[in-house]
GUKOL-941659 format. One record per residue (C-alpha): residue in three letters; x, y, z. Coordinates in steps of 0.001 Angstrom, whole numbers, plus 500000, padded with zeros to 6 digits. Each point is the difference from the previous one (the first is absolute). Layout:
N
+------+--------+--------+--------+
! rest !     c1 !     c2 !     c3 !
+------+--------+--------+--------+
!  ALA !      X !      Y !      Z !
...
+------+--------+--------+--------+
END
This chain:
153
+------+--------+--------+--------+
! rest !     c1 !     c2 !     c3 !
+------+--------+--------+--------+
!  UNK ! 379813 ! 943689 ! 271411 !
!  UNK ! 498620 ! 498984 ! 503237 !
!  UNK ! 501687 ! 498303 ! 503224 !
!  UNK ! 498851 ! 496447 ! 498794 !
!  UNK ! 501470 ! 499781 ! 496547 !
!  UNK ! 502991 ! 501178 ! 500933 !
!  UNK ! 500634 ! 496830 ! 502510 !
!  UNK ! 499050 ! 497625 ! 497662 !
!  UNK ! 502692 ! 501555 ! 497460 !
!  UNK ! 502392 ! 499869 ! 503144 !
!  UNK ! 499043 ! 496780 ! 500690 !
!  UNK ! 500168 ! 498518 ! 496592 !
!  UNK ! 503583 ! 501605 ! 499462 !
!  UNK ! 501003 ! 498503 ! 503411 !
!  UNK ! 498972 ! 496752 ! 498313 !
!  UNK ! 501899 ! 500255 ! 497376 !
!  UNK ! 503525 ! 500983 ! 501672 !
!  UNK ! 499454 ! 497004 ! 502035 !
!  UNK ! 499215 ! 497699 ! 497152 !
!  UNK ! 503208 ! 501120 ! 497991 !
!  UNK ! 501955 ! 500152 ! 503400 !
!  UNK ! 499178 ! 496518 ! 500684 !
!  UNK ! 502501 ! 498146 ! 498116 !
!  UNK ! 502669 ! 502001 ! 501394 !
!  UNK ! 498638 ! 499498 ! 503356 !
!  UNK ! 499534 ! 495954 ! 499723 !
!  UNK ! 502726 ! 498991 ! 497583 !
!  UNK ! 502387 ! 497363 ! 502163 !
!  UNK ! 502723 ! 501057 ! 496887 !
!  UNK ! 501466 ! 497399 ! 498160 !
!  UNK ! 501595 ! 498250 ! 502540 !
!  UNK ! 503346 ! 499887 ! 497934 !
!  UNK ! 502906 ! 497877 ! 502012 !
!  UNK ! 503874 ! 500902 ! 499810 !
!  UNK ! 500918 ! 497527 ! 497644 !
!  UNK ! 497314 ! 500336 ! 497598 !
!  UNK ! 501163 ! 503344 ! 500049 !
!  UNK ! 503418 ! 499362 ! 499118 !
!  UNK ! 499206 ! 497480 ! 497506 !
!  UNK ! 498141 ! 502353 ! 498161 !
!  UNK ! 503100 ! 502566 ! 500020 !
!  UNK ! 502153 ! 497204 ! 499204 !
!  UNK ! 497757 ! 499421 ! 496898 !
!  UNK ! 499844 ! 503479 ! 499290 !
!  UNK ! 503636 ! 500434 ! 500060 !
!  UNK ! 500546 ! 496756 ! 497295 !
!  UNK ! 497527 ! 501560 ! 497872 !
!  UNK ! 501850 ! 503342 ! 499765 !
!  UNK ! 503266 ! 498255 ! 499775 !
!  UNK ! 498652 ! 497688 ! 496797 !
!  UNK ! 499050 ! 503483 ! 498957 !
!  UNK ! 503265 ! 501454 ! 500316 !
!  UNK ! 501660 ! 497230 ! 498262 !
!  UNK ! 498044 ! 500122 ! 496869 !
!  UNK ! 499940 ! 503553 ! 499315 !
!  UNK ! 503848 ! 499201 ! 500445 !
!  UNK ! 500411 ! 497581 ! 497745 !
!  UNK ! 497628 ! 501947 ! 497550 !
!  UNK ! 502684 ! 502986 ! 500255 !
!  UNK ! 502502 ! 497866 ! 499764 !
!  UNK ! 498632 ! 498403 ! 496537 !
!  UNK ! 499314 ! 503698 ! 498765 !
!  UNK ! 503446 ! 500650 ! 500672 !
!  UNK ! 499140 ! 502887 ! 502820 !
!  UNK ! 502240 ! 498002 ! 502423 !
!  UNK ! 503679 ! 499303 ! 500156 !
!  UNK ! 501072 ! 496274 ! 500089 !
!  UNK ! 501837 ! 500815 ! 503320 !
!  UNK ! 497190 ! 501839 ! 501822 !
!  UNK ! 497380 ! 497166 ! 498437 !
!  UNK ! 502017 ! 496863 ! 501712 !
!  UNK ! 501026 ! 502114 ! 502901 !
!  UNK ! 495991 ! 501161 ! 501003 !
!  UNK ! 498306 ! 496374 ! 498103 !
!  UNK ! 502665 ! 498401 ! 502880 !
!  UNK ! 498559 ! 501968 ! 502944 !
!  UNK ! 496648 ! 499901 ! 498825 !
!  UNK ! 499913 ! 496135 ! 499633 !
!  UNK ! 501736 ! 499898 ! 503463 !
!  UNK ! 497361 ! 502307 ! 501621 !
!  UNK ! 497105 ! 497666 ! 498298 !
!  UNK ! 501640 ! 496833 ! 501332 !
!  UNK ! 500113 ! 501574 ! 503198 !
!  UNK ! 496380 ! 500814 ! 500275 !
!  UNK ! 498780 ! 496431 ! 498420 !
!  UNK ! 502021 ! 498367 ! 502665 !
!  UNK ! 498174 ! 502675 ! 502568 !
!  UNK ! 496664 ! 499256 ! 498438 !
!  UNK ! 500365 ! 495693 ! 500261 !
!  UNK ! 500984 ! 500240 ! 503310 !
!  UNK ! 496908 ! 501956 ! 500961 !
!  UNK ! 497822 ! 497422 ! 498261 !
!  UNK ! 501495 ! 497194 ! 501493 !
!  UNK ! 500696 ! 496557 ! 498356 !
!  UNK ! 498446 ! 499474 ! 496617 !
!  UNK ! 498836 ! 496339 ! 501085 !
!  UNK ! 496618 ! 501310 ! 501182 !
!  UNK ! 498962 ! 500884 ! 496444 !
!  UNK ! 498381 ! 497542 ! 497769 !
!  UNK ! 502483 ! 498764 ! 497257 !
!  UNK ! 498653 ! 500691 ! 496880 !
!  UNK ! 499788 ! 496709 ! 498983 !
!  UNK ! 497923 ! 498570 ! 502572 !
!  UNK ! 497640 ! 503366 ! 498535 !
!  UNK ! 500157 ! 498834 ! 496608 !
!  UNK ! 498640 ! 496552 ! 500717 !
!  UNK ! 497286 ! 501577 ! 501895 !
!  UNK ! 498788 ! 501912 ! 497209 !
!  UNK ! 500463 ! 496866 ! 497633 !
!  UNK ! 498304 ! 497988 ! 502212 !
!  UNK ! 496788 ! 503044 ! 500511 !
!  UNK ! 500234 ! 500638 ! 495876 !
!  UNK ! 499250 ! 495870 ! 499658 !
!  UNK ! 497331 ! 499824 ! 502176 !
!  UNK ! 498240 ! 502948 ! 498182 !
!  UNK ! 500358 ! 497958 ! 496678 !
!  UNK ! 498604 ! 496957 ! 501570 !
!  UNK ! 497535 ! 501570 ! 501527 !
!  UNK ! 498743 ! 502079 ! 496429 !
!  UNK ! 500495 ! 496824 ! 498301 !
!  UNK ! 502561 ! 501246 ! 497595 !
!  UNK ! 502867 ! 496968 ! 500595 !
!  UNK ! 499971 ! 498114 ! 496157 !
!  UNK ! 500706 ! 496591 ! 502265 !
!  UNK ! 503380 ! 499851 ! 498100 !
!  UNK ! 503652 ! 499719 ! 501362 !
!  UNK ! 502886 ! 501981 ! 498885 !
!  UNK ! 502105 ! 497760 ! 498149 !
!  UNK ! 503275 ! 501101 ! 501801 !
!  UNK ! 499418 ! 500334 ! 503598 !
!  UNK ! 496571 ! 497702 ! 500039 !
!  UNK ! 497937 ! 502749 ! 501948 !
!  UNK ! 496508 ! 500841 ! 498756 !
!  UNK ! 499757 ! 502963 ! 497806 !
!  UNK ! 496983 ! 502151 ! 498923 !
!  UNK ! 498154 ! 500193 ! 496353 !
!  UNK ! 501467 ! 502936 ! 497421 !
!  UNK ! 503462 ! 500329 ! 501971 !
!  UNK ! 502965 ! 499447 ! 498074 !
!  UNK ! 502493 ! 499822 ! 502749 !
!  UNK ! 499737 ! 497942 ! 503210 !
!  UNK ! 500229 ! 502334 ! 502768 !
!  UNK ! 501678 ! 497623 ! 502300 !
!  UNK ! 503162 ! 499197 ! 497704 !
!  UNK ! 499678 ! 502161 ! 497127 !
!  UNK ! 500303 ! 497110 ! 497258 !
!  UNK ! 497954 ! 501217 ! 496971 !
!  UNK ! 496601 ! 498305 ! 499663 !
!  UNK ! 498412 ! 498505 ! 496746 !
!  UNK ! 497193 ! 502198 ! 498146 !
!  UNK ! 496749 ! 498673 ! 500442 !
!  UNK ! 498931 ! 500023 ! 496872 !
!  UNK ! 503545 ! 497483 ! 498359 !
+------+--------+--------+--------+
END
């Protein structure tokens, strides 16, 4: 090999380091604050103490555990869970900022309707209990849940 291919395979594997290395080299990281943080080993923690209490109370239905050592550990376990659901709703702050699912389930009424109308599918008739308009071939209204007539009687 001569003087000149060997720079180009130099500089081609200098290339490539630096393309792999770049990632490492740019990355700002996740960015990752405190309380995220300890929200997520809050969360971690109630899912391994849910864990704990089930394959409890599955040993305790296979008869593996003693009535006394059952209530005794269920009682810290469900004290240690409260204690880490009260942990976790205080990092999230008040539950008033989230939609209530009501208002979400008039929404999606509301967006399901205006498809209809807009494919042309609404039969023009009215439920007989709760007078709102219903569409062709369903047999419950889906506002009240009264049953509908067939079409065909």
């Amino acid at each position: 090999m001569d003087l000149g291919s060997l720079l180009v395979i130099l500089a081609l594997g200098l290339m490539a380091a630096a393309f792999i290395a770049q990632p490492f080299v740019d990355s700002p990281g996740l960015g990752v604050t405190k309380e995220e943080r300890r929200l997520s080993e809050l969360q971690a923690e109630r899912d391994r103490v849910l864990a704990t209490l089930q394959e409890l109370d599955m040993d305790h239905a296979m008869g593996k555990v003693l009535r006394e050592d059952y209530q005794s550990q269920r009682g810290t376990l469900v004290a240690r869970g409260a204690e880490v659901l009260k942990a976790i709703d205080e990092l999230r702050g008040p539950a008033d900022e989230a939609m209530p699912d009501t208002d979400l389930e008039v929404e999606i009424e509301a967006a399901v309707a205006r498809l209809r109308r807009s494919e042309g599918e609404i039969s023009g008739g009215t439920c007989g209990s709760c007078g709102r308009e219903i569409v062709a071939g369903d047999r419950f209204c889906v506002h009240c849940g009264a049953s509908l007539p067939e079409e065909g009687a």
